[in-house]
Structures are given as structure tokens and as C-alpha cells.
DOBAGU-507517 format. One record per residue (C-alpha): residue in three letters; residue number from 0; chain; x, y, z. Coordinates in pm, whole numbers. Example, Ala and Ser with C-alpha at 12.3 -4.5 7.8 and 13.67 -1.06 7.14 Angstrom:
<rs>
code, pos, unit, c1, c2, c3
Ala, 0, A, 1230, -450, 780 $
Ser, 1, A, 1367, -106, 714 $
</rs>
This chain:
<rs>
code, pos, unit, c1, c2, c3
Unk, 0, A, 48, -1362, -2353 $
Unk, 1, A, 107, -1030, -2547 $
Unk, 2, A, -101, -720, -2552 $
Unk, 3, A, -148, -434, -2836 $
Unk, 4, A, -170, -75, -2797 $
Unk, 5, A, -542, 17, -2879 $
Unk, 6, A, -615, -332, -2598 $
Unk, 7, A, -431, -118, -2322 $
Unk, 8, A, -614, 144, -2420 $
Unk, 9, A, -960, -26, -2388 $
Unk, 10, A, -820, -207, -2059 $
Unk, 11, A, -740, 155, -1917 $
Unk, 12, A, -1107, 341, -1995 $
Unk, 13, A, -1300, 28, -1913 $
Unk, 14, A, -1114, -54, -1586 $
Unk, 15, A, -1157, 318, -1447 $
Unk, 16, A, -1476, 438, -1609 $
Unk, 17, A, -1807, 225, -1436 $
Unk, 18, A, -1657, 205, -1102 $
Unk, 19, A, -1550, 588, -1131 $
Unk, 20, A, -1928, 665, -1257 $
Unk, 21, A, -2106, 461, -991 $
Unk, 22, A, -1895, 545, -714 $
Unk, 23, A, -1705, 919, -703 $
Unk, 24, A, -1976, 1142, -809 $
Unk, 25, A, -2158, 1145, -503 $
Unk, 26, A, -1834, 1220, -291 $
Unk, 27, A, -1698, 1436, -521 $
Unk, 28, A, -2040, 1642, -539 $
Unk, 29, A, -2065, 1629, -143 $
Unk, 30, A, -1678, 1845, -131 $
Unk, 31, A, -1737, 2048, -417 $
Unk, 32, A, -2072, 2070, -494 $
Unk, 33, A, -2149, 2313, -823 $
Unk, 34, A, -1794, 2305, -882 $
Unk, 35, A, -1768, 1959, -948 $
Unk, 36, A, -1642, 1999, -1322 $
Unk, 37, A, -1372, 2187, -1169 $
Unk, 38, A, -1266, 1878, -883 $
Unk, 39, A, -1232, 1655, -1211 $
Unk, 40, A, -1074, 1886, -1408 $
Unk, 41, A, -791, 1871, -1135 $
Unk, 42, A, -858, 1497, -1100 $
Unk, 43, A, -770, 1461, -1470 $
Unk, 44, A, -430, 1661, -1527 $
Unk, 45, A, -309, 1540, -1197 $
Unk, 46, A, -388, 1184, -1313 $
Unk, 47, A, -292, 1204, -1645 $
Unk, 48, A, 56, 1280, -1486 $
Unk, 49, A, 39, 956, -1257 $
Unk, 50, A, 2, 750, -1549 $
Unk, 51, A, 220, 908, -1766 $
Unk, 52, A, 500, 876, -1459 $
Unk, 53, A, 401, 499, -1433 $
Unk, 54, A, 476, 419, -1767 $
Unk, 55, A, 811, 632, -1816 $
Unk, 56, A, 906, 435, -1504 $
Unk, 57, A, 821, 42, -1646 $
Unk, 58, A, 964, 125, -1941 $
Unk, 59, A, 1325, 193, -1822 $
Unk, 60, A, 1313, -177, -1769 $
Unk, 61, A, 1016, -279, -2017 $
Unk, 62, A, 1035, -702, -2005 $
Unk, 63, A, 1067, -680, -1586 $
Unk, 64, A, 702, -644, -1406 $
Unk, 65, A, 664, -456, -1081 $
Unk, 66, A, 782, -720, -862 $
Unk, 67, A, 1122, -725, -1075 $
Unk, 68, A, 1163, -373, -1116 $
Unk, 69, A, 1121, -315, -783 $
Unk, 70, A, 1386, -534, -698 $
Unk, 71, A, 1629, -464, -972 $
Unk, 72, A, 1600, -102, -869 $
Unk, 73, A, 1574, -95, -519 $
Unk, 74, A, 1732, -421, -406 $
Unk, 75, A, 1600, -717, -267 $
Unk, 76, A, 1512, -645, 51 $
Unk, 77, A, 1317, -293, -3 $
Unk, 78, A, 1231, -411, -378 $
Unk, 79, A, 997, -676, -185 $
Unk, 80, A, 890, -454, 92 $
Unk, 81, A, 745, -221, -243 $
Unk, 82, A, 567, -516, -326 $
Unk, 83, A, 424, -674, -18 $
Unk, 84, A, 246, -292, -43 $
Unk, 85, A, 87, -335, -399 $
Unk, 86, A, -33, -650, -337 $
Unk, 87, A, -213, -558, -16 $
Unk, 88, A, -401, -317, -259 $
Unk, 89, A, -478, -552, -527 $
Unk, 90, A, -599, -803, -286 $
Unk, 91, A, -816, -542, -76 $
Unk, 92, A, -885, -430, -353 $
Unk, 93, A, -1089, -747, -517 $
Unk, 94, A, -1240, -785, -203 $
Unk, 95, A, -1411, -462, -217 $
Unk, 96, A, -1518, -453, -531 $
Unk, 97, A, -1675, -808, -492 $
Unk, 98, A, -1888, -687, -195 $
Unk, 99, A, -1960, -397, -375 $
Unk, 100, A, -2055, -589, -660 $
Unk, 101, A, -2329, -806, -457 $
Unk, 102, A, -2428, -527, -248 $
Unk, 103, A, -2549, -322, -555 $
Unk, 104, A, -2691, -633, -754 $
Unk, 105, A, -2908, -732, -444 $
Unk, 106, A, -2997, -392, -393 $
Unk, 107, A, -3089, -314, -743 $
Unk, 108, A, -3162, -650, -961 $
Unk, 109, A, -3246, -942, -677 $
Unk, 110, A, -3307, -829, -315 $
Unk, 111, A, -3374, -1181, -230 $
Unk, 112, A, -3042, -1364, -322 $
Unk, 113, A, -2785, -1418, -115 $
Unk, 114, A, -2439, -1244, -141 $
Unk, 115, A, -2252, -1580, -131 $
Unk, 116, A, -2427, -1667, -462 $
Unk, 117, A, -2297, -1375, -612 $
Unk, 118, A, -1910, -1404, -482 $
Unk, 119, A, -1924, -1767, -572 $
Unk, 120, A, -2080, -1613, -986 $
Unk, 121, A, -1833, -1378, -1029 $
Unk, 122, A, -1535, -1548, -915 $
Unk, 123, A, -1601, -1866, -1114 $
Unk, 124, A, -1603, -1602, -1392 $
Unk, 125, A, -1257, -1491, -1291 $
Unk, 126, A, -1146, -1811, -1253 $
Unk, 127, A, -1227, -1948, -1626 $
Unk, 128, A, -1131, -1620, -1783 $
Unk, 129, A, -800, -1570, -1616 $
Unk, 130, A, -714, -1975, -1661 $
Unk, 131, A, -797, -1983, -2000 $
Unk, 132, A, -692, -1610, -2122 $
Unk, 133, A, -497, -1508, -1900 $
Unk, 134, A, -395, -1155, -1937 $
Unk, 135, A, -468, -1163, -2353 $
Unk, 136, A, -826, -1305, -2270 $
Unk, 137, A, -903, -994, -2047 $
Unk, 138, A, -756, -750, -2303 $
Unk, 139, A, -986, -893, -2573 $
Unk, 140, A, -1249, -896, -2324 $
Unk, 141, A, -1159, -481, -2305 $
Unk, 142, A, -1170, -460, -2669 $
Unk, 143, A, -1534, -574, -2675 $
Unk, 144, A, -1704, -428, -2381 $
Unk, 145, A, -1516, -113, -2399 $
Unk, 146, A, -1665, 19, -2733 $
Unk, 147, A, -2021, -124, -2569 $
Unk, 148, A, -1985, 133, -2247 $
Unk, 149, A, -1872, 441, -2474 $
Unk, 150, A, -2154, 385, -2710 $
Unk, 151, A, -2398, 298, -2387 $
Unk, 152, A, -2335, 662, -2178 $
Unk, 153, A, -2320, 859, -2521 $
Unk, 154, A, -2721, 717, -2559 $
Unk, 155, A, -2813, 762, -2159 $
Unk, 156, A, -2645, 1124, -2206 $
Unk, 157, A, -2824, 1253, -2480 $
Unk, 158, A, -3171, 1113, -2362 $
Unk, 159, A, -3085, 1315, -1989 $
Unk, 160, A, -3004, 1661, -2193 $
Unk, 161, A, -3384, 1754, -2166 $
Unk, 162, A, -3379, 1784, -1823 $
Unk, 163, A, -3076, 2016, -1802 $
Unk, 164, A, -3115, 2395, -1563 $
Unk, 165, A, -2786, 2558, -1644 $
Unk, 166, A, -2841, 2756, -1288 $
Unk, 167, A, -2726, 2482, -1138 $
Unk, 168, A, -2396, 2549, -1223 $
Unk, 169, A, -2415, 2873, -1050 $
Unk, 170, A, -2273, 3057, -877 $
Unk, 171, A, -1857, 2907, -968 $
Unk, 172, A, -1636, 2857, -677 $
Unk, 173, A, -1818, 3114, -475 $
Unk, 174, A, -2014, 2853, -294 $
Unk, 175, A, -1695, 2597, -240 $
Unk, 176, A, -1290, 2755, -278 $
Unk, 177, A, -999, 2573, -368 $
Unk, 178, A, -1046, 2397, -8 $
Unk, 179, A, -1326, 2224, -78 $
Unk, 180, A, -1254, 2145, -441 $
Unk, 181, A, -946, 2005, -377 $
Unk, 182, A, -1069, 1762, -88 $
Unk, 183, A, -1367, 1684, -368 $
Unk, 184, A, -1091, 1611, -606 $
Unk, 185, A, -894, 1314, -462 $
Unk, 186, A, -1190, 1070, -491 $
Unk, 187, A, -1175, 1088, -815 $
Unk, 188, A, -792, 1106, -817 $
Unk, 189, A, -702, 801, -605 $
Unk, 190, A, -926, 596, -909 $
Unk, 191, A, -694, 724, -1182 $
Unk, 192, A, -413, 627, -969 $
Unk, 193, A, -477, 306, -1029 $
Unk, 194, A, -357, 305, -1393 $
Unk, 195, A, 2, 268, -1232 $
Unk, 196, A, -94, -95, -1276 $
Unk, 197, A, 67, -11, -1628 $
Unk, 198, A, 409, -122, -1458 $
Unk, 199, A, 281, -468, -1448 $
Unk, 200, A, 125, -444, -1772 $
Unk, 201, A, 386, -317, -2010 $
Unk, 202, A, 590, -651, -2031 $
Unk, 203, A, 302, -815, -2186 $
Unk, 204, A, 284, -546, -2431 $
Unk, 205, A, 449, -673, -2827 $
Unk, 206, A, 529, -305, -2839 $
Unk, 207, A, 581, -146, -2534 $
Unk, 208, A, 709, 170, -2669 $
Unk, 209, A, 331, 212, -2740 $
Unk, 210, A, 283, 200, -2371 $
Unk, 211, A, 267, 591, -2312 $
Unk, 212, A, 24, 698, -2522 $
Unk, 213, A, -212, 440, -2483 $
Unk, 214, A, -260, 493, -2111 $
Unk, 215, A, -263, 834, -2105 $
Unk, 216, A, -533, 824, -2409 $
Unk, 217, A, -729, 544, -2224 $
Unk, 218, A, -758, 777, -1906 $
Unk, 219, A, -796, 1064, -2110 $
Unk, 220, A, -1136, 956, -2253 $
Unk, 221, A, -1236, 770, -1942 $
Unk, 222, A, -1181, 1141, -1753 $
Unk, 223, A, -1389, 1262, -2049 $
Unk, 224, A, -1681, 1051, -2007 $
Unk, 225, A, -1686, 1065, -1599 $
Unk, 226, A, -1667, 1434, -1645 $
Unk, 227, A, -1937, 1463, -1869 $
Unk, 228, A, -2191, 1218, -1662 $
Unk, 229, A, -2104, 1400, -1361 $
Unk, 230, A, -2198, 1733, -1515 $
Unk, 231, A, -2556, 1578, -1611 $
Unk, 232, A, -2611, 1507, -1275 $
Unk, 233, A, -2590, 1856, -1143 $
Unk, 234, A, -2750, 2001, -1446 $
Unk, 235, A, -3034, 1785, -1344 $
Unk, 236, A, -3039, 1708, -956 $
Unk, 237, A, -2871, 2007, -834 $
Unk, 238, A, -2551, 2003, -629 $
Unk, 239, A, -2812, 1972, -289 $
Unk, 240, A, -2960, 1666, -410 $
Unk, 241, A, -2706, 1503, -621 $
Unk, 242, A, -2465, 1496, -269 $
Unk, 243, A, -2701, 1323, -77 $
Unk, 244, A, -2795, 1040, -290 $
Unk, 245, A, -2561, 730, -256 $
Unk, 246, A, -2535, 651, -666 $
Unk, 247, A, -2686, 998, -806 $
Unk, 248, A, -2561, 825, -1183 $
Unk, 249, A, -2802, 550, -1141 $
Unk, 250, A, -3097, 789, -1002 $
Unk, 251, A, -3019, 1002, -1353 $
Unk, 252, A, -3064, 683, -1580 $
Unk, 253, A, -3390, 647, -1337 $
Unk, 254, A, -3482, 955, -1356 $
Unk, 255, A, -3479, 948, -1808 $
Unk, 256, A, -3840, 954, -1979 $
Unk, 257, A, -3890, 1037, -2291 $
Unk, 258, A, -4247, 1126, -2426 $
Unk, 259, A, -4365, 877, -2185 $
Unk, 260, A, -4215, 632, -2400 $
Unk, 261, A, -3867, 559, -2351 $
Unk, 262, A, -3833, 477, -1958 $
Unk, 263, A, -3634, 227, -1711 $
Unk, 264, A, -3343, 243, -1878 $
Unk, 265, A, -3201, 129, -1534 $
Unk, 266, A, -3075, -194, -1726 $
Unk, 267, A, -2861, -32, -1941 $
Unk, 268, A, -2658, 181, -1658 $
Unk, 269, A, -2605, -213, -1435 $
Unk, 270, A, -2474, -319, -1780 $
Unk, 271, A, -2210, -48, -1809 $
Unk, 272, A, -2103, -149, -1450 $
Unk, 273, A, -2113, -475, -1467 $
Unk, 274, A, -1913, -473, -1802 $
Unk, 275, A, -1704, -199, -1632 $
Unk, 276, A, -1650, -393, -1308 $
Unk, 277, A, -1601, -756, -1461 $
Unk, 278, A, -1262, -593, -1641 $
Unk, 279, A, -1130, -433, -1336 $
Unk, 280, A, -1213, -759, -1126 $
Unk, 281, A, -1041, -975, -1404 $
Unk, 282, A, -746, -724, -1411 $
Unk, 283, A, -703, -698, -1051 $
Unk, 284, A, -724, -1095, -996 $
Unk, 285, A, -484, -1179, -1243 $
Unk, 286, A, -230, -932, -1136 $
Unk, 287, A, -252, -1076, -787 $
Unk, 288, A, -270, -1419, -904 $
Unk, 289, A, 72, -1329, -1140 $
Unk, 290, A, 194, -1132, -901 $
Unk, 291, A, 230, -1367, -591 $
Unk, 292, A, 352, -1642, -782 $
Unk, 293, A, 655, -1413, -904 $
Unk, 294, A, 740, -1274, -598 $
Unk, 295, A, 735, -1647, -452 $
Unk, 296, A, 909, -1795, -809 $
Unk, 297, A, 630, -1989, -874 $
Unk, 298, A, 703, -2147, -1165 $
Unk, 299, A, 335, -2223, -1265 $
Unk, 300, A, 165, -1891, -1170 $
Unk, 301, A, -202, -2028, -1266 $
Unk, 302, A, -157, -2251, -968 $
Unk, 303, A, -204, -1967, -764 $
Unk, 304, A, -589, -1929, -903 $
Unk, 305, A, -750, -2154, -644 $
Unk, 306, A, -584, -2032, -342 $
Unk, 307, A, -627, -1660, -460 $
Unk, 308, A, -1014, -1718, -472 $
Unk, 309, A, -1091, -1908, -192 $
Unk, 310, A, -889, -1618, -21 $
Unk, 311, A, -1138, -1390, -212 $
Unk, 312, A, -1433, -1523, -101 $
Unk, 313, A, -1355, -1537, 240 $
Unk, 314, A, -1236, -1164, 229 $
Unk, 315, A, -1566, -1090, 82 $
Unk, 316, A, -1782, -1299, 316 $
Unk, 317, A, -1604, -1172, 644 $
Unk, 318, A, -1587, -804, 605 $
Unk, 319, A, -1955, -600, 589 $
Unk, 320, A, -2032, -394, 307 $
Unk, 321, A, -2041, -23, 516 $
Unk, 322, A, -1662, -99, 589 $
Unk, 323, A, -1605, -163, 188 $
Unk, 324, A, -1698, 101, -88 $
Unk, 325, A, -1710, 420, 95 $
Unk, 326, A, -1535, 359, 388 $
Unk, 327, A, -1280, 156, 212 $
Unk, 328, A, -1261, 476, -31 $
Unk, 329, A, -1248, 766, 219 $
Unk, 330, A, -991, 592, 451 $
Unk, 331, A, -733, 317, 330 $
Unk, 332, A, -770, 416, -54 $
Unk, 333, A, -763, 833, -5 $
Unk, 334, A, -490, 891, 273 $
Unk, 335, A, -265, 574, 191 $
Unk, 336, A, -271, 434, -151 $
Unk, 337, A, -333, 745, -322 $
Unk, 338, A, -5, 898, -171 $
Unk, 339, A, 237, 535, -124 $
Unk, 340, A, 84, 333, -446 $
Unk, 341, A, 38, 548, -682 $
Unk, 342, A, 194, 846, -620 $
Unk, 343, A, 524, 805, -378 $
Unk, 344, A, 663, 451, -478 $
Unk, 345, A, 624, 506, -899 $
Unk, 346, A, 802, 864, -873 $
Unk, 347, A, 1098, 657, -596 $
Unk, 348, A, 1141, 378, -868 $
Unk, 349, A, 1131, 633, -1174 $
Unk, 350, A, 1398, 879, -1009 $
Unk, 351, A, 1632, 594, -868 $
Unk, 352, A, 1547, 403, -1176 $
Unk, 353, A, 1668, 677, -1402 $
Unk, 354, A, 1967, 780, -1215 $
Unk, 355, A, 2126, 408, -1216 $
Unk, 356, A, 2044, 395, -1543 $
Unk, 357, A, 2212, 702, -1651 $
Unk, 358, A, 2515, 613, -1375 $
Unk, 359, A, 2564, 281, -1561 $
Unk, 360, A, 2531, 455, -1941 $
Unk, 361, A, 2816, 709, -1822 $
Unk, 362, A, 3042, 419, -1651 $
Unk, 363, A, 3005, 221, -2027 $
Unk, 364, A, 3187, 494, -2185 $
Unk, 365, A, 3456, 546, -1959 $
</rs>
């Protein structure tokens, strides 16, 4: 299974942008209101550094994946403590988004179907492409749907333009302070943490000196586009409005007419997500699918499919959708991951990582 540079790239934008779209715009508009350009612009420099951290870090040791760098840097006993952690995330993590998933599908497409029908969809989808592709299958997957979303929100963008009022960027930072802004910015920062997943990706790269710029590229543009929606949404709701609706992305798509003409366009946004969302899903499944079987030497890792979604399922079926997606977001993913996944453990392993490396490089020549 080997990856390229531009399919890290497409896995990067597509994994963070729907999700990003659908979900941190309201929260982030809630904090900062008006000022919302100015939470993301935060978002994206502080992110961009994550990232960029992540992938100096996996490529001291570029053909070991998190659960051996961990070890190799840290020792056995912490080095599996590190990644007991990430692999609570990734597994809350597929959880969530599959209740999320059948939440907004029932609430948007088919009211009347049952949630089960949808977990039982989606993960059969997992299931073949993660089997079959593996992590290769999900990066061509990437390089399709990714160009597909791009050339989706540049259309949906243009067509909202008409119903810009520039005063509702008024009056800048008066209204919020740094406060406010800041507390609106780590929604949107605690998603573009989750490129770290770069130090599991990196080995699969056939040129992982490529790594670096390809992530940082991938978020770059994803940051772009999120930025960009986000500021439609106040030009045309208002910072009043756009905070109280639950998906104020969707109600813009809605809200598009053009001459009467060109309306419900509502089927193009659920396409973006669900193209959006069936990469992260596939990302995040596979990584705890590859994941667990390493860290338990497996020595066939795709055995671990079947008991990964059955364990899925049940995660989705047992836990109610208000505890998932915003809850999930404003608790567990802002106060712990953000600082322990993607901040605190990279930045350990990259500074320890470093120092034994340049320790061992100085001991050589003596």
C-alpha cells in the first residue's frame, strides 16, 4: 500500500473540509460573531503549525507509524500509554461521525428510516473499501471526490454572492475582543488538529520527504475554502442569525435562487458532505483497524475489520445523537484532544524524538 504526494494532499482537504463546513461555523459564529474571518484566520496559522509539527515529527523515523514511533521514542511502556490515547480518539471518533452521519441524513433526505439502516450502509461501505483498498483505495477515493467538493463550493459560492450586505461585517472586533475570538477559534482548531494523523500516514507514503508540503498545502486550501463559506454566511444571515441556526452552511445552499430558476440546490451541499464524510470515515476506520492490530502484532491487520465494526455499530446505536456532534465537540474534542492529541503528545515525540536522534548522531562520531 503506497501513497503519492498530490493523494495526501486530496486525503488532507477532503478529510477536514465537509465536516469543518457542516459543523464549526455555527460555533465559531456563536464566540465570535462578525469576527468570524478573524477566529479562522487564527484557526489556520495555528493549524498549519500542528501539521507541519506532525510531519517533522513522523519523519525522524519515516517507515515506523505512530504506534512504533511512540514506542521507539518513548519506550514501551509510555510509547503504548501514547497510543491507548489516539486510539480512544479514532474510535470515538467513528462513532460520532456515524451518528452524525444518520442524524443529518434522516433529518434532511429520509425522516422515516431508521438510523440502524444507515450505520449498517455506511459501514458495509467501510468494510469493502478498506478490505479491498486498504489505505491506497481511500487515497484514490481522495483523488476523485476531492476535485468534485472544490469544484462543488466554488459553484454554491458564486450563486450566494448576490445576496451579500457587507455591513454585516461591521463593526471589527468591537462587538467580540480577542476573548471571544479566541474561544470561537478552537472549534475550528481542534478539526485541523486532526491532520496529525499524518504520523500514521507517512510510512505509506513512496516519498515521504513529500510529506511536509503536502499536508500543510492540503490544510491550507481546506482553511481557504471553510474560510470563504463561512464568510458567505455572515455576508448573508448576519452574525445574529447565522449563530443560532444549527447548520447555517446548509440554510445558505437553501437559501440560493437565482431568477427563480436555479433553486434547491440542497442536493449538492449533502453531496459535498457525504463525499467529505465517507473519506474521513474510511480514514479514521482504517487507522483504527491498522492501528490495533499493530499495537497487538497482529500479523493479519484486516482481521481486525469485523470486530472493529461490530464495535462501531454498537458505539453508534448506544450513545444518543445530543451527546455526539456538539457535545462530543465542545467537551471531549475541545478541552482534551485538542491539547493531548494533537497538540501535547506530537510536540513530546518531536522534541524527545529529535534530541535522541541528535544524541545518537554525536555518539557515531566519537
Amino acid at each position: 500500500m503506497k501513497l503519492s504526494g498530490l493523494q495526501i494532499f486530496w486525503l488532507i482537504f477532503t478529510f477536514e473540509t465537509g465536516n469543518m463546513i457542516l459543523l464549526t461555523i455555527g460555533p465559531v459564529m456563536e464566540e465570535a460573531k462578525q469576527d468570524i474571518w478573524i477566529a479562522y484566520l487564527i484557526a489556520t496559522i495555528l493549524g498549519v503549525l500542528i501539521v507541519y509539527m506532525a510531519a517533522k515529527t513522523a519523519l525522524l523515523h519515516p517507515k515506523h507509524t505512530l504506534v512504533q514511533l511512540s514506542k521507539l521514542i518513548l519506550g514501551k511502556w509510555l510509547g503504548t500509554i501514547v497510543v491507548l490515547i489516539y486510539l480512544v480518539q479514532w474510535y470515538s471518533v467513528v462513532g460520532n461521525i456515524l451518528r452524525e452521519f444518520a442524524d443529518f441524513s434522516i433529518t434532511i433526505l429520509l425522516p422515516l428510516t431508521p438510523a440502524w439502516a444507515f450505520f449498517s450502509t455506511i459501514l458495509l461501505l467501510l468494510i469493502y473499501v478498506t478490505f479491498i483498498g486498504g489505505i491506497e483505495g481511500i487515497g484514490r477515493c481522495s483523488e476523485v471526490f476531492g476535485p468534485i467538493i472544490i469544484l462543488s463550493e466554488i459553484i454554491l459560492i458564486i450563486l450566494s454572492t448576490k445576496d451579500f450586505e457587507v455591513i454585516n461585517l461591521m463593526p471589527i472586533f468591537a462587538d467580540t475582543g480577542f476573548h471571544q475570538i479566541w474561544k470561537g477559534a478552537l472549534t475550528p482548531l481542534a478539526f485541523f488538529g486532526e491532520s496529525v494523523i499524518i504520523l500514521m500516514l507517512v510510512p505509506f507514503m513512496a516519498e515521504p520527504q513529500k510529506a511536509v508540503k503536502s499536508v500543510v498545502w492540503g490544510i491550507a486550501l481546506s482553511a481557504v475554502t471553510v474560510l470563504i463559506v463561512a464568510l458567505c454566511v455572515v455576508l448573508t444571515f448576519g452574525p445574529e442569525i447565522s449563530g443560532k441556526l444549527r447548520h447555517p452552511s446548509f440554510d445558505l445552499v437553501s437559501y440560493i435562487s437565482v431568477m427563480n430558476f436555479i433553486q434547491n440546490l440542497e442536493i449538492v451541499a449533502v453531496l459535498v458532505w457525504i463525499l467529505s464524510v465517507f473519506i474521513k470515515l474510511s480514514l479514521y476506520f482504517f487507522l483504527s483497524c491498522y492501528g490495533t492490530a499493530q499495537l497487538f502484532k497482529m500479523k493479519d491487520w484486516r482481521k481486525m475489520i469485523w470486530i472493529a465494526a461490530i464495535f462501531f455499530f454498537a458505539l453508534a446505536i448506544f450513545f444518543p445523537g445530543q451527546f455526539y456532534s456538539f457535545g462530543y465537540m465542545k467537551t471531549y474534542w475541545i478541552h482534551y484532544a485538542l491539547p493531548i492529541n494533537m497538540v501535547g503528545i506530537p510536540l513530546l515525540l518531536w522534541v524527545v524524538g529529535s534530541i535522541r536522534r541528535r544524541f545518537k548522531k554525536v555518539s557515531g562520531t566519537i
